[in-house]
N, C-alpha and C positions, 0 to 999 in steps of 0.2 A: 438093932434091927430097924430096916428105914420104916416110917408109916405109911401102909400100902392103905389104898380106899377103891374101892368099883362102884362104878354104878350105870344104871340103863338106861337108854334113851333110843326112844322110836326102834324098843324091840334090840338091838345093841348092847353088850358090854364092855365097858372098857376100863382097863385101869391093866395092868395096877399104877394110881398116880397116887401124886403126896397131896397133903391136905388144900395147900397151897393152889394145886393145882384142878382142884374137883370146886374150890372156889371160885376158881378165877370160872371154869366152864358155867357153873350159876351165875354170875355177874355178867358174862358174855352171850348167854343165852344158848350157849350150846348144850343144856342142863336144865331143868327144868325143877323147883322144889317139891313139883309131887313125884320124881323121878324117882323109884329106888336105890339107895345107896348101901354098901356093905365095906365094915370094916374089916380087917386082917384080921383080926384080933376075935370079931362077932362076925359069925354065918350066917344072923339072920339078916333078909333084906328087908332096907324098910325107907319111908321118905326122908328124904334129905334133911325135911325141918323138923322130926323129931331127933336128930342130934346135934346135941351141945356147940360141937363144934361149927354147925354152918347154920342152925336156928339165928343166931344172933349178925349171919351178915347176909343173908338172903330173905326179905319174909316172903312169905307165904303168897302175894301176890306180886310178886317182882313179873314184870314183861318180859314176854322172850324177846330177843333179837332179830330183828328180819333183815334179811336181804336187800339192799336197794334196790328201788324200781328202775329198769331201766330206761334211759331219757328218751321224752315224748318229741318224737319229733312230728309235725303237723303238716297233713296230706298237703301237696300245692294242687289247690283248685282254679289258677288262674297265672295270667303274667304279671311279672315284675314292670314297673315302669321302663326301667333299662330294654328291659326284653322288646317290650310295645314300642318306645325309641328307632332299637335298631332295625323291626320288622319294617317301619314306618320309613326308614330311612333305606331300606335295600331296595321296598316298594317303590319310592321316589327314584332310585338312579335308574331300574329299569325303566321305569315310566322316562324318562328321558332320554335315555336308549332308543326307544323302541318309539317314539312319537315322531320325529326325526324321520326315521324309514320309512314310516308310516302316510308322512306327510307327500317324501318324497316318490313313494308309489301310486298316492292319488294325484298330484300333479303329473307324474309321466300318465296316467290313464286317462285325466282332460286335455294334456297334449295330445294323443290320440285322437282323443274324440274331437278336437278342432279341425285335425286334417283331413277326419272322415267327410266333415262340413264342407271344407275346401272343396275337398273330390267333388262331394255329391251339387254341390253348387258349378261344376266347374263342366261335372258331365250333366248339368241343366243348361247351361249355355251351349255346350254343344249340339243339346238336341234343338233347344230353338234355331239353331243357325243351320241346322238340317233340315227341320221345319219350314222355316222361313227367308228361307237362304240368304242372311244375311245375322248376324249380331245383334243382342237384345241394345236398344237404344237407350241413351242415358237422359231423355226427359228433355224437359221448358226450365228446371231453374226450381231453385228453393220452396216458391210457395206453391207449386202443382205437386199434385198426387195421380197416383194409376187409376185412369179410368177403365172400365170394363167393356165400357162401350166405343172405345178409339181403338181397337184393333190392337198391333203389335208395331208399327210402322212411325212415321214422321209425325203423325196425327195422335201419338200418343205422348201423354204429358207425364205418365212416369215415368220410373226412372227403370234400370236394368234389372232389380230384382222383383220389382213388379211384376216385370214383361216373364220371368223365368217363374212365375210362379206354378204354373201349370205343368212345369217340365219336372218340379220337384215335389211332385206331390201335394198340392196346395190349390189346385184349382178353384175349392170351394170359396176361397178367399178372394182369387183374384176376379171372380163374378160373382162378387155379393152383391155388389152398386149397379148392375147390369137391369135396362128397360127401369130405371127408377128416375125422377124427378125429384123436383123441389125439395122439402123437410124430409121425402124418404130417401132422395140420394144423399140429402146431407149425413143425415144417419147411417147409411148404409158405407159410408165412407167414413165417419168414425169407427163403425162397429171393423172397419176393415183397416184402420190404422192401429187399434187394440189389440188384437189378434198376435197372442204370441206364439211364433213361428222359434223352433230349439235351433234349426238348424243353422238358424245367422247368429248364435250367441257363441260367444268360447266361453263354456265355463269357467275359466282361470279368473273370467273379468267380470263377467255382468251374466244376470238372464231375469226374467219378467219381464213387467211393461211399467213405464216409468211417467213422471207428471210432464205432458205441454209446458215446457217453459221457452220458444220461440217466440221473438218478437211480432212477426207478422201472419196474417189471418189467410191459413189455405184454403186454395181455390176449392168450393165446392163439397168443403169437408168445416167452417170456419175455426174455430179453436176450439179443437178434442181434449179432453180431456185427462186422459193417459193415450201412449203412443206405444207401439212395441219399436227398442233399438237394435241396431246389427252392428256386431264388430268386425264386419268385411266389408271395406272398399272397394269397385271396381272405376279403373282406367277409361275413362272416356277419350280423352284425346286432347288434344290442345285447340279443336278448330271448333269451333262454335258457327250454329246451325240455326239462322231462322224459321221458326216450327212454324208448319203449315198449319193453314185453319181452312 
């Protein structure tokens, strides 16, 4: 007759096993030595380590077996360098994409705004010539500036956007030097070569007021300090005009 054994665990019976095998479950942990154990042979149930046969391979404090824990894996609270890399690098291409078009929509919009200059310069000169029936005059020559006080005519020593200043808005400029003498018209005629004026600038190129650096000493204004510059030329003519005094 084979040797049967039972025994209980977490409320469970099982068997019938052979001796063999109610050891191997103590050694493996699936058994426990204060477990009840019963032989075929004996009804009564009783712990493991008071028989013969498994007192001597399990003691009394043997550990159960547990389960592996299952692997820790660790929350990502941030990026990988790779990751920062590539974000780093998609940022850059856009950014070079987009600066491009960028560039080139601010320059069509101070293309714009140069030929608005043009216009508004261009219906300045037509009102003086409605005005004045004739064309704003182009001046004496290099070291003259606009006076306030020589009219708009042959008697005036500036030059043509002098003479248009009133038509475009700027009249305060072109009689600032007006009924003034000596150290005040000389000042009065810095403070009126300082004076920046948007509308003669193209944005693409230039705009403020920039240092005096002309050789020679203007009439009635000596050597100013900063000057306001225009990036618009106007066509005088080829014939040159001894200016009345």
């Amino acid at each position: 007759m084979t040797d049967q054994w039972f025994y209980r665990h977490d409320g469970q019976t099982h068997g019938p096993v052979t001796l063999e095998e109610i050891r191997a479950a103590l050694l493996l942990g699936f058994a426990s030595p204060s477990d009840p154990v019963q032989h075929a042979t004996k009804r009564d149930w009783a712990p493991a380590t008071t028989f013969a046969e498994l007192s001597n391979v399990v003691p009394s404090s043997a550990p159960r077996l547990q389960q592996p824990a299952p692997p820790h894996r660790p929350s990502r609270s941030a990026f990988t360098l790779v990751e920062l890399l590539v974000v780093i690098a998609i940022i850059g291409i856009l950014i070079g994409l987009l600066l491009p078009a960028v560039q080139a929509a601010r320059e069509s919009g101070r293309r714009i705004t140069c030929s608005n200059h043009l216009k508004q310069l261009a219906l300045g000169i037509l009102s003086h010539e409605s005005t004045h029936k004739h064309l704003p005059t182009d001046g004496w020559g290099w070291a003259w500036i606009g006076d306030g006080d020589r009219g708009f005519g042959r008697k005036q020593p500036g030059g043509w956007l002098h003479n248009i200043l009133p038509f475009i808005e700027h009249a305060d400029i072109h009689a600032r030097d007006v009924a003034k003498t000596g150290s005040d018209k000389q000042a009065a005629q810095q403070a009126k070569l300082a004076s920046p004026i948007s509308m003669i600038n193209c944005l693409t190129r230039r705009s403020g007021l920039f240092p005096y650096s002309m050789p020679w000493t203007l009439k009635e204004a000596g050597l100013p300090p900063l000057v306001s510059r225009s990036d618009y030329a106007g066509n005088g003519g080829d014939v040159r005009v001894t200016p009345g005094v």
